[in-house]
N, C-alpha and C positions, 0 to 999 in steps of 0.2 A: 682319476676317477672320483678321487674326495673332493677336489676342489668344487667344483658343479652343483655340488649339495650342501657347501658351507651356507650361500646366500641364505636357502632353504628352511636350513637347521634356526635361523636367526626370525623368522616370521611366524608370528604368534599362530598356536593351531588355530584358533578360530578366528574371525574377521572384528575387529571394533566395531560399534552398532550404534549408529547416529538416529535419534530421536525426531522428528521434524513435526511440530505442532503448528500446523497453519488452521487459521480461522473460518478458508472459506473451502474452496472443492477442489478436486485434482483436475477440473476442465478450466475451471478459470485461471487458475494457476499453474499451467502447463506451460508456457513457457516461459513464463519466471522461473520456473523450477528447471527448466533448462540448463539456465544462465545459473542456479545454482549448481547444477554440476559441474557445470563447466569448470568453475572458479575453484571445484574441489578436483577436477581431473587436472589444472593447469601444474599443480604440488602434486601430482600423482597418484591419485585416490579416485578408486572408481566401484562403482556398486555390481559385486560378483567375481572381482578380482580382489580386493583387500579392504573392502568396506560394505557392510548390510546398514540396512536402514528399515526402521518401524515407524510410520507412519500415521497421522493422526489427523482426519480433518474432520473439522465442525459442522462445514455446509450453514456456515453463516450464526446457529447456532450458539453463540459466543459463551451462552448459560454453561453447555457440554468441557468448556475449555477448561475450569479447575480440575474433573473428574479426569482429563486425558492427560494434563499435566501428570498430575501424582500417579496414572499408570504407567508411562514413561520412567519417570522417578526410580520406581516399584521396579521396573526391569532394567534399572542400573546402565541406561544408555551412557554410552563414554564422551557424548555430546549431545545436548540439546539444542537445536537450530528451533528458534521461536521466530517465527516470520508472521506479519503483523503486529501493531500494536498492542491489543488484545492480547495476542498470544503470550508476549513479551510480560506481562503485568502476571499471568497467569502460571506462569515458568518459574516468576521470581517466586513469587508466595509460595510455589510447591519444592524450592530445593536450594540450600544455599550452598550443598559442596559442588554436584552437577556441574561443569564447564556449560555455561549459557553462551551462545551465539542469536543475537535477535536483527531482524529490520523493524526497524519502526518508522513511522511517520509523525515527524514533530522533533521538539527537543527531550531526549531519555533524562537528563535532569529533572523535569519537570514531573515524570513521570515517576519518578522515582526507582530507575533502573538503577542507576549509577550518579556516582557523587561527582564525578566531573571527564572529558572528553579526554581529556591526556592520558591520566592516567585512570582510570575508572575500577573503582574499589569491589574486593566482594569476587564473587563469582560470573559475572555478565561481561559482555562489552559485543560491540557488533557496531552494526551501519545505520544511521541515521539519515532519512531522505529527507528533502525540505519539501512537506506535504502541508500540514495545518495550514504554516508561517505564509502559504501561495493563496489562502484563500480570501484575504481582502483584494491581491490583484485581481485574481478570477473577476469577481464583481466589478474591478476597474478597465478590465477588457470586455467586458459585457456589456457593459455602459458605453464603450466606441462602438459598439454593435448594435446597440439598440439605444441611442441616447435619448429617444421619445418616454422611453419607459419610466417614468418615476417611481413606481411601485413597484418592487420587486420578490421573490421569495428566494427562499434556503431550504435547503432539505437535507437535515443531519438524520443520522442513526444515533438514540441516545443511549443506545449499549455501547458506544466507543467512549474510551476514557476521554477523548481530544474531543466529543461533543460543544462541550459549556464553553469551552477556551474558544473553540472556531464559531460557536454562537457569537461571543464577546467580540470577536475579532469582525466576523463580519459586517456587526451593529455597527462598529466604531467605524470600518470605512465606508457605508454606507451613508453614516452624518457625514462626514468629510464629503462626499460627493453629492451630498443633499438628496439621498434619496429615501422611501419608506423602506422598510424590509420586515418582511413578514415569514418565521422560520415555522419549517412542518418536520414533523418527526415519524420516521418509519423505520421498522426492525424488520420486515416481515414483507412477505411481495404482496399478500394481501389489504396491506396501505396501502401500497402506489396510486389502485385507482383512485381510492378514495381522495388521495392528495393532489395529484394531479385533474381531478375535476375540483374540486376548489378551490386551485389553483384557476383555474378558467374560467370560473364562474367568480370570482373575486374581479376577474378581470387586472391579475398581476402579468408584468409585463413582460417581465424575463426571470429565469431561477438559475441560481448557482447549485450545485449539486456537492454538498459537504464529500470531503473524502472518507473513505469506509473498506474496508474488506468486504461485506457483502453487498456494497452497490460496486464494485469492479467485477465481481462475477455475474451482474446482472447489466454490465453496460448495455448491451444488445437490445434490454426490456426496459432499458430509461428513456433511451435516444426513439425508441419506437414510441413509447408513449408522452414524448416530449414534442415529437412530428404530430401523432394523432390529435392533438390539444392545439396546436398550433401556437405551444409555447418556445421563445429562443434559448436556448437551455448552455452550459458549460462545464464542464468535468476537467476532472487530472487528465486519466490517461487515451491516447488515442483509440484504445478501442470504441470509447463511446463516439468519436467522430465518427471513425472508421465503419462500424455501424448506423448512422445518420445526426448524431447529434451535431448542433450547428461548431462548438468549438471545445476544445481540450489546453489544459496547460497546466502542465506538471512534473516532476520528476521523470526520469526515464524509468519503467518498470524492471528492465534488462539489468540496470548498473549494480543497483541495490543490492542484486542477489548473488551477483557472482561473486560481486566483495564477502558478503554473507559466507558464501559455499569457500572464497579462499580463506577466510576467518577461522573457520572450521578446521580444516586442514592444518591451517600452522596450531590451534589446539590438539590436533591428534600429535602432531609431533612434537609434543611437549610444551608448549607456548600456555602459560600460564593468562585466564581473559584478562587480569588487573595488569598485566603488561602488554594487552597490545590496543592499544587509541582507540575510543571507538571513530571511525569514519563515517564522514558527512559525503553524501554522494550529491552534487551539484549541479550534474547536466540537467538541464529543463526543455520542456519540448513544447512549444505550441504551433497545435495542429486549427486549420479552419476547413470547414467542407461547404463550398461554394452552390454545390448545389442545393445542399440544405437550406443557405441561406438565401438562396433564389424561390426557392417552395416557400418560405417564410415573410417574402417581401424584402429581405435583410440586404442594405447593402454594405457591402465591406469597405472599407475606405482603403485606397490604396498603402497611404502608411502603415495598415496593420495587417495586410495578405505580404505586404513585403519584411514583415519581420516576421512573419509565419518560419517555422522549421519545414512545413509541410501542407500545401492546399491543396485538398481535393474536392475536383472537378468529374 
């Protein structure tokens, strides 16, 4: 009769309480957030069996991010999962004992997360996507898509730390390929139009769309208003295809987080962050949508719909 109730006796009364401070909304990030449970049920851990979690989203917001960190803080979460870059920047400033778990996009060096990938000093460490480092190709795969175009545009959000770096970057490959490039800055959906009709009325030819947490929850409202303009347009991830934009190429959104969510996990079981690596998640995806680029005039050259990951027709 005792044996059955030792496991029991051994399981803290109440549940550990993971902290998750994301930048953008619980619809855009709904199945990322998937892929991060997942990566915490694979070590055993699951929300209402032996793990709670308090939640924190900005809805794009990014200002709101210090004040949700330090509430987090404040209720002594046993993990903080900082998913976006933003978030990540915002986590560190609010708490140095905190076990941090972050995704970010770009190199966390740079950022000032952590002092190096092996072993990553401090309280942080997590998964590192190759997002920024993609956005000079973007503009070198856009350029086989529309090689008419010499002028082109960017459209960063200058509330992301990686703003000025993927300004810089995209400058440099655009001399390299000889073309003009003219960058537009929006926080707010109430830019878009405004950007996207001077984008059109500049008579630029194609735009790269900078990576952002609040333009991933808005793919749907880019790609629409990138058709309406009848500008050729290119994003990370495939929702903006998958919703009509002409093409995507980016990181996988799925990989990140699961790595993320099993990160977490080996922290709950005692896994100190300065000993475990942070990871680079590598899988890249470029998606084209053919019929987009049939609406647009666009033709695809067959060399580049056959290193496609995925065309849609």
């Amino acid at each position: 009769m005792a044996w059955p109730l030792a496991p029991r006796a051994q399981q803290p009364a109440t549940p550990p309480v993971v902290g998750v401070l994301n930048s953008a909304s619980p619809q855009a990030y709904a199945t990322r957030m998937e892929a991060f449970h997942q990566g915490l049920s694979e070590l055993g851990y699951a929300q209402g069996r032996n793990l709670a979690f308090e939640y924190r989203w900005a809805e794009g917001h990014y200002d709101r991010l210090p004040a949700m960190a330090a509430d987090l803080v404040e209720r002594r979460v046993a993990v903080l999962a900082a998913i976006t870059t933003p978030c990540a920047v915002a986590a560190k400033a609010a708490t140095s004992t905190i076990p941090i778990v972050f995704e970010v996009g770009g190199d966390p060096r740079e950022l000032g997360l952590v002092t190096g990938f092996d072993r990553p000093t401090g309280n942080l460490t997590g998964v590192a996507l190759l997002n920024r480092e993609l956005g000079p190709k973007r503009l070198e795969l856009l350029h086989e898509l529309v090689p008419s175009a010499r002028r082109v545009a960017g459209l960063l959000n200058p509330s992301n730390p990686n703003s000025e770096r993927l300004k810089k970057d995209l400058a440099s490959a655009a001399h390299m390929l000889g073309l003009e490039l003219q960058v537009f800055y929006a926080s707010s959906e109430e830019e878009f139009d405004s950007v996207f009709s001077t984008i059109q009325r500049l008579r630029l030819g194609a735009l790269v769309i900078g990576t952002d947490p609040f333009f991933n929850g808005r793919s749907k409202q880019l790609a629409e208003l990138a058709m309406q303009n009848s500008i050729p347009a290119i994003y990370q991830y495939r929702d903006f295809t998958s919703a009509g934009g002409l093409a995507s190429y980016g990181a996988s959104f799925v990989e990140p987080l699961k790595l993320a969510g099993n990160y977490v996990a080996r922290v709950l079981m005692g896994a100190r962050p300065a000993d475990l690596p942070v990871q680079q998640s590598t899988k890249i995806e470029l998606t084209i949508n053919l019929k987009t680029a049939k609406a647009l005039g666009v033709r695809v050259p067959d060399s580049l719909s056959g290193r496609a990951d995925e065309v849609i027709e």
